[in-house]
N, C-alpha and C positions, 0 to 999 in steps of 0.2 A: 459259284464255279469260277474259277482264274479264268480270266479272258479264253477262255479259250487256250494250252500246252502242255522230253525223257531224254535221263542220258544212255547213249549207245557208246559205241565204239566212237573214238576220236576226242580230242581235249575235253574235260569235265572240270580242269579249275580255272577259266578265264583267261587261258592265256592259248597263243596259236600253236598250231604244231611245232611251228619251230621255236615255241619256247621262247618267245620272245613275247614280254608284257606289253599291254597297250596302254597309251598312256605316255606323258613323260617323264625320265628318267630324274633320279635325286631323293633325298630323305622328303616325306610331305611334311606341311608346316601349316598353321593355323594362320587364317587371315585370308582377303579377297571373296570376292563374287562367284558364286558359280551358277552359272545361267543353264536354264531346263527347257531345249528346246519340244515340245509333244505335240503332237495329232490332235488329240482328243483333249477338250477340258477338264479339270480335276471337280467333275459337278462334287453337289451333296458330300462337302469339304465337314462330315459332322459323323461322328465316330458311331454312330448307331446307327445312320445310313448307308456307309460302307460297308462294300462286301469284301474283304481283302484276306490276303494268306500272309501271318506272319508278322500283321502286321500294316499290311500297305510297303510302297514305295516311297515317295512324298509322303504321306498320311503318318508316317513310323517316325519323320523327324520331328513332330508337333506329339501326337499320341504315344504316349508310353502303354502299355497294357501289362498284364500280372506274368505273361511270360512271351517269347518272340523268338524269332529262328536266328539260330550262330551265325553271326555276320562271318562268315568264313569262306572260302572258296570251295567249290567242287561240290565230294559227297559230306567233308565236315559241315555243312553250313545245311544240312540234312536234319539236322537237330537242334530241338528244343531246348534254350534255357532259360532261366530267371530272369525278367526285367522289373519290372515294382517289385517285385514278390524275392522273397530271400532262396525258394526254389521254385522246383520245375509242380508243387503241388504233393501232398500225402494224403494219398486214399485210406480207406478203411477197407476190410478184408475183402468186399464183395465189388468194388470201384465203385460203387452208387454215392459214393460220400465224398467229397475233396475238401480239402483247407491248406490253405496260402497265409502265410505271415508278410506282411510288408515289410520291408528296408528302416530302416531309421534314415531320416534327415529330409524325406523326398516333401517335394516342393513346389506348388504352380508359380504361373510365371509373376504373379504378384506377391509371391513371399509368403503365402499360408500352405499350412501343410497340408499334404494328400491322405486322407484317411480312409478305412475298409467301407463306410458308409457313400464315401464318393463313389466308387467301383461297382458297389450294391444300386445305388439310381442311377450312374453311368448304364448297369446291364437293362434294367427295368427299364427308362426310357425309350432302348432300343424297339421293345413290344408295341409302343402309340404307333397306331394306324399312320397318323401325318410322320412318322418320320420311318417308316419301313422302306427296308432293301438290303437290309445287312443280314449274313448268315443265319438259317434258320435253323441253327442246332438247338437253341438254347431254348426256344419257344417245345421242341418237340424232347428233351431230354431233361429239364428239369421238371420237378412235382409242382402241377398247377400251371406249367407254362401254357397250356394248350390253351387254357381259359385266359390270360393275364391280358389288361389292357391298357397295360403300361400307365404310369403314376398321374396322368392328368385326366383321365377317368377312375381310377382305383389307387387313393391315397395311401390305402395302408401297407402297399407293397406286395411283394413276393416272398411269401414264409418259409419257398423255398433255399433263397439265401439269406445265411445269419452272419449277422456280426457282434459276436459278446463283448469286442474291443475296439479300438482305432487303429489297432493293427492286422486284425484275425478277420479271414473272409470264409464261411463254409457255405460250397453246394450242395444239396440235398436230389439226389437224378430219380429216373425214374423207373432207371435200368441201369446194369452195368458200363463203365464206358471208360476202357482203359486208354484213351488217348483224350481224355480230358486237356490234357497238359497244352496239344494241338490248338484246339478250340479257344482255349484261353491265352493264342495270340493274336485271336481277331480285335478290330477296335471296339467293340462293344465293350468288352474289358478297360478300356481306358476310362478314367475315374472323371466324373463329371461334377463339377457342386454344385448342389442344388440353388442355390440364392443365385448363379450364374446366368441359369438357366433360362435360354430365351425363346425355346420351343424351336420351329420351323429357321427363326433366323439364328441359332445358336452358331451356324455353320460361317456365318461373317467376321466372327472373332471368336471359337472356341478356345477354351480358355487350357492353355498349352501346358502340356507335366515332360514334354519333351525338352530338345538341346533348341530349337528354334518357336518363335510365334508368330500366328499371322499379325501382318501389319496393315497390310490391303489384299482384298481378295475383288478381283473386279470381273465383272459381265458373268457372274453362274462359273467364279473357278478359270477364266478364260485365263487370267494373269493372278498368280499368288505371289505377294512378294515377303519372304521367313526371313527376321531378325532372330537374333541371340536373345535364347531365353535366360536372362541373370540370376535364375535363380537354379537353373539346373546345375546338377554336379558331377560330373566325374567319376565322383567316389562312389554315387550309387548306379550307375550305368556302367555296364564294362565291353557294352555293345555297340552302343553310336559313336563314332572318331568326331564328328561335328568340328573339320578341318575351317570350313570358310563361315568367314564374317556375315555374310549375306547370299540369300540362296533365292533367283530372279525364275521363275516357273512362268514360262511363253508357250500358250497353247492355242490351237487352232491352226498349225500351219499346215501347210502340203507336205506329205511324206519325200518328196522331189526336194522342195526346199533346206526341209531338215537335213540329209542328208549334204547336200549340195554347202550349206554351210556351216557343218560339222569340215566337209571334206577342208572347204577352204581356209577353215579358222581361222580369221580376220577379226584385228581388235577383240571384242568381246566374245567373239564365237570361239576364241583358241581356248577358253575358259567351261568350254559349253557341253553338256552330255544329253541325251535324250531319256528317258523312261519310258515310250513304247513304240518308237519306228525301228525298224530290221530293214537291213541292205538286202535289195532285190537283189536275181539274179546278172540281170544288168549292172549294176553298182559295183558286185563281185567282180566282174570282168573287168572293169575299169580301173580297180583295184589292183587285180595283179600284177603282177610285177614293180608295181609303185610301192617300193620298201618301206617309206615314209608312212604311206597310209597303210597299208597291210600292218605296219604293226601299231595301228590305233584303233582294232577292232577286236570285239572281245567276243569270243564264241563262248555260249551256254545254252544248256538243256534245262526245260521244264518238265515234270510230269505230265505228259499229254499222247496222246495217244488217236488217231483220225486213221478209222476204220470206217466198212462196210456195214451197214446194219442190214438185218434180216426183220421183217416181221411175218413170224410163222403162221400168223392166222388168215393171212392171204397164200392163196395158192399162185403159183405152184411151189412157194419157199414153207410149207408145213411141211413139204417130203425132203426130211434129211437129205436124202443122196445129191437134191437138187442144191441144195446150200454148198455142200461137201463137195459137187461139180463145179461151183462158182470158186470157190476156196481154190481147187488144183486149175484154175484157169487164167485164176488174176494174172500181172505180171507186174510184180516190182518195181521192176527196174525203169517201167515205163512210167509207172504212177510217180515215181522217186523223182523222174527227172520232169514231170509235171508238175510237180511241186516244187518247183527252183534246184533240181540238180543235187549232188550227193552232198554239196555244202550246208543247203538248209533242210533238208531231208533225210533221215537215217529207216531203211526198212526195216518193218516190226513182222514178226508170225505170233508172237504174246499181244494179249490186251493188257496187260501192266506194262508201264516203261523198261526200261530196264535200267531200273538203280537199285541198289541194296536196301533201301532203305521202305520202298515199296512191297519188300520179299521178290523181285523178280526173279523167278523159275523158268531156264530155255526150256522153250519147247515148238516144237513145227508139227501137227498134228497132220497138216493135208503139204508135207515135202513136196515144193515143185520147183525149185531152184529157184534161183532168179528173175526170170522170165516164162514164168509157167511151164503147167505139162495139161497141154489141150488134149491128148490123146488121153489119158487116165480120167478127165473129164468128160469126155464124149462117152466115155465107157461107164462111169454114173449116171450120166443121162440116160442110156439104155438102158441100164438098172431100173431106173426110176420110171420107163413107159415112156422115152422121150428119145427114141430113136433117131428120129429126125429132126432134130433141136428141138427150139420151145422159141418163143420172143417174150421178155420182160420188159418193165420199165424200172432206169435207174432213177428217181429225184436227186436233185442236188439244187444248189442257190447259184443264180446269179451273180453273186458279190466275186470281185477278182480278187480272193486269198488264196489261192493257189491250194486250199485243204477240201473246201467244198464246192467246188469251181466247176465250171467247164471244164479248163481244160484236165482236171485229175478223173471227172466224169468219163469222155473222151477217150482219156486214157482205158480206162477201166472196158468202157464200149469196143474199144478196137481188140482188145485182150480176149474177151467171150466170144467175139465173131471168132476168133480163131477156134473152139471149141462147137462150133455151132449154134452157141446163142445168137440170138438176136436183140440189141440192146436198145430201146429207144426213150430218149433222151427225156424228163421233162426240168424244166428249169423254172424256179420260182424267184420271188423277189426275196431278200434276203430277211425280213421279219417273215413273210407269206411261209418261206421254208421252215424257219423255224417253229412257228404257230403246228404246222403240216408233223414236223417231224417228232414235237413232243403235245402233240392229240391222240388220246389211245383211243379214242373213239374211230379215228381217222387216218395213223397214222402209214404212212406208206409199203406195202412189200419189201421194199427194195431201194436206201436210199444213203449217202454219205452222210456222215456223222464224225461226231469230234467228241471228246470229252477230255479234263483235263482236274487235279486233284485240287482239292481245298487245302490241303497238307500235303507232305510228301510221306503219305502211308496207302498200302492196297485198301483203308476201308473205306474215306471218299470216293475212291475209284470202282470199287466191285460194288459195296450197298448198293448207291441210288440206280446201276444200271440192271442189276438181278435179284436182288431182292426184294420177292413177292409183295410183301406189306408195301411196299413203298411204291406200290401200283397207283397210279391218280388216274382217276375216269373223267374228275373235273378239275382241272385244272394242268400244270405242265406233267407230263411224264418222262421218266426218262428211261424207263426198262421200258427199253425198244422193243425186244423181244416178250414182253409181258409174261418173264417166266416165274413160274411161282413153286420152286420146288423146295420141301418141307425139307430136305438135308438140307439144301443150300442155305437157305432162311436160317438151321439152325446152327450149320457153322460157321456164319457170321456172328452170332450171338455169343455164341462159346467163344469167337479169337475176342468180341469185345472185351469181354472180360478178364483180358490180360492185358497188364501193365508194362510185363516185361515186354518193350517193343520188336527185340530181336525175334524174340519166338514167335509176338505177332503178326513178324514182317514173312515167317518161312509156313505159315498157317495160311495167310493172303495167299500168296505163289503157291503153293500146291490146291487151295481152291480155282483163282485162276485156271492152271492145267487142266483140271477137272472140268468146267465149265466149258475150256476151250473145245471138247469133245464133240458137245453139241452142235459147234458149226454154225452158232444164232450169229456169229460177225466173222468178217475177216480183218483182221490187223491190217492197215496198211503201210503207214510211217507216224514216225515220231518226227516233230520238227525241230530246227536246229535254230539260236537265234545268232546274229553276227551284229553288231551294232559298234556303230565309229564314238571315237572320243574326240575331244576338241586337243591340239596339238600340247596345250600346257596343263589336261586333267591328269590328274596323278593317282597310283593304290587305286587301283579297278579291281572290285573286288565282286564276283559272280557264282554266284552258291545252285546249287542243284535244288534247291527250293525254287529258288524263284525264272534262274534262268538267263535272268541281266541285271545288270550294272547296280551292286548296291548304292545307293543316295549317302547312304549314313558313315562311307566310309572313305570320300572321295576328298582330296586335298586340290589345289588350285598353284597353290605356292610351296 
């Protein structure tokens, strides 16, 4: 799952409302440093252990994979195309079948070439127990993945994929799965050679088919520092710009600091971009008015979606009406600006974002404007034998992100009182919540929740949260609501089976609405991301996939 994030109403292609890019101004040019200031280290730097969409951030200049998202702004950059591979993948009539031809001329950073057999143990590897953590499509979609234990317990591989050439890859599924093309831009796709191969330490020098290679990776990813890979080309990428000479990834600081010297761009930091701190609401304020910096921030939407969850098999949320009373009582407007304000927050009544590309279908099943309608709630509650309110409890984490917070808790709790509920609070620590909130054995009545797409398609999004089969008893759950309804279940199946994405995308959205019926969550907002550039980064380019600053297309000079 992406960290954790949809486009709504307001800029979708990286630039501010008033149209003015961020960044600075001039044709980009190839040459210089561009420094990566981030929060969090770039651990488990090894293409089988990441879990990324598209690719990665950092991860996508080093790993190439058989296809990756259009490095393009807005809803273009929405879509899948060719990176090794000469297309997007050709199914066979039922999608259970894919095959990819590779490029001519492609190359690791030592001058030998990338062949279908690299890509074939590139995937296989991903399955060894010591290197898990990267997406688990492939273990539960190809034939025999369930059993495979990856190539240094089980030599002779996976017969599910063939390669009769050095350029020809076939997957062999296990079911239909017409968003193949998706999947195969995560880094497990990225081709690995075998004789390279260093097991656990692979990830200290993995051996590069991207525009850069590591040269040092120090303290677990803390600092990576990407030289020019000389054998990459141009001619077979038409996705990475790989503008600067050398690319300096600084990790572990304070989300305060980051920002603080992004704002001031001094020497080295005018050169500097982030990959995953977002300007507080604070930071925004400070911002205003200051021309300079306002137009060095670049707004984008992820797939993401942080709603209300319900689990129906706690009373007293098994009585529809009582769900359908929470739904007409929330208030927007309140949570919206609990969550940093209408800049980083856009309010949802859909559980799909709202980008085309998701199928997102309007709809508002329980209408209560902006600020609720307590009175149409109170009047479910009588329905429901709850004359005189009720008292629930909401969960939510401890962690200050402003999605599953206090204060959006809070929010939510002062909302219901007005309707007669009674809300009382409990607050966990931010693994203890999580562990809480995807235990189906345990998991809570009543509790804030996030989820957020692996792709930018409705079937990441709707599957793992409603569909029955994907019920875990042991281990993580993610259908809150543990609903297990045989239409549902089966018109997931049927949209898999389509390739054509459009029609897939208007299949997602009209399930969506249907589902929304139920009342198992309430929407609350989609987040917004706003992130500063260093005063000399230049070609800020922010795609509806991912949501910030692509890496692969930033110039310095």
């Amino acid at each position: 799952m992406a960290g954790g994030a949809a486009a709504c109403a307001g800029p979708q292609d990286g630039t501010e409302k008033n149209g003015a890019e961020p960044g600075a101004a001039g044709a980009p040019r190839k040459g210089g440093t561009l420094t990566v200031l981030n929060a969090e280290p770039q651990n488990d730097f090894d293409p089988a252990r990441l879990y990324t969409s598209g690719g990665g951030n950092v991860p996508s200049l080093v790993f190439r994979t058989l296809t990756t998202r259009n490095r393009e702004n807005g809803a273009e950059g929405t879509k899948v195309v060719p990176d090794l591979a000469t297309d997007t993948g050709r199914p066979n009539a039922d999608a259970t079948e894919w095959t990819y031809t590779l490029k001519d001329g492609l190359k690791y950073e030592d001058g030998t070439p990338i062949t279908s057999a690299d890509i074939k143990y590139g995937i296989e590897r991903s399955f060894a127990a010591e290197l898990s953590g990267g997406a688990p499509y492939l273990r539960d979609w190809l034939v025999g993945g369930e059993k495979y234990q990856g190539p240094y317990k089980d030599k002779k591989g996976l017969d599910s994929i063939v390669t009769p050439d050095d350029r020809t890859i076939v997957f062999k599924l296990r079911k239909p799965e017409g968003e193949f093309p998706f999947v195969a831009t995560q880094t497990q796709f990225a081709p690995v050679p075998k004789a390279k191969d260093t097991g656990a330490k692979y990830e200290e020098h993995p051996v590069s088919s991207g525009p850069y290679k590591v040269v040092k990776n120090e303290n677990d990813g803390e600092r990576l520092l990407l030289e020019r890979n000389p054998h990459w080309s141009e001619a077979t990428d038409a996705e990475r710009k790989a503008y600067p000479d050398t690319i300096d990834v600084r990790s572990g600081l304070d989300s305060a600091v980051i920002n603080q010297r992004l704002s001031t761009s001094s020497g080295a930091d005018s050169a500097a971009v982030t990959t995953d701190t977002n300007l507080g609401p604070a930071e925004l304020a400070q911002i205003t008015g200051n021309k300079e910096l306002a137009g060095r921030v670049g707004t984008g939407h992820f797939g993401y979606t942080n709603y209300l969850a319900f689990n129906p098999k706690v009373k007293p949320f098994d009585n529809p009406k009582v769900r359908q009373a929470i739904s007409y009582a929330v208030n927007r407007t309140s949570v919206v600006n609990a969550a940093g304000g209408s800049a980083l927050a856009e309010a949802a009544t859909t559980f799909l974002p709202e980008q085309k590309s998701f199928g997102f279908t309007p709809y508002d099943h329980f209408p209560a404007g902006g600020t609720g309608d307590p009175a149409k709630a109170k009047q479910l509650l009588k329905e429901a034998g709850f004359a005189n309110g009720l008292t629930v409890t909401l969960t939510h984490s401890t962690a200050q992100n402003r999605q599953t917070s206090p204060e959006v808790a809070t929010a939510v709790q002062q909302a219901l009182a007005a309707a007669g509920i009674t809300v009382k609070l409990e607050g966990l620590e931010n693994n203890a919540f999580n562990e809480r909130r995807w235990d189906a054995k345990n998991t809570p009545g009543f509790f804030l929740s996030r989820w957020g797409a692996d792709w930018p398609s409705g079937g990441p999004f709707l599957a793992p949260i409603f569909d029955g089969r994907q019920i875990v008893t042991n281990g993580s759950n993610y259908n809150h609501a543990q609903l297990n309804d045989p239409a549902v279940n089966k018109e997931i199946d049927e949209i898999n089976k389509l390739t054509d994405l459009d029609a897939a995308a208007l299949r997602w959205g009209a399930l969506d609405k249907k589902i929304g019926e139920q009342a198992l969550d309430v929407p609350l907002f989609h987040p917004v991301y706003k992130r500063l550039v260093g005063k000399s980064v230049k070609n800020v380019v922010i795609s509806d996939w991912t949501g910030v600053l692509d890496i692969s297309q930033v110039a310095v000079k």
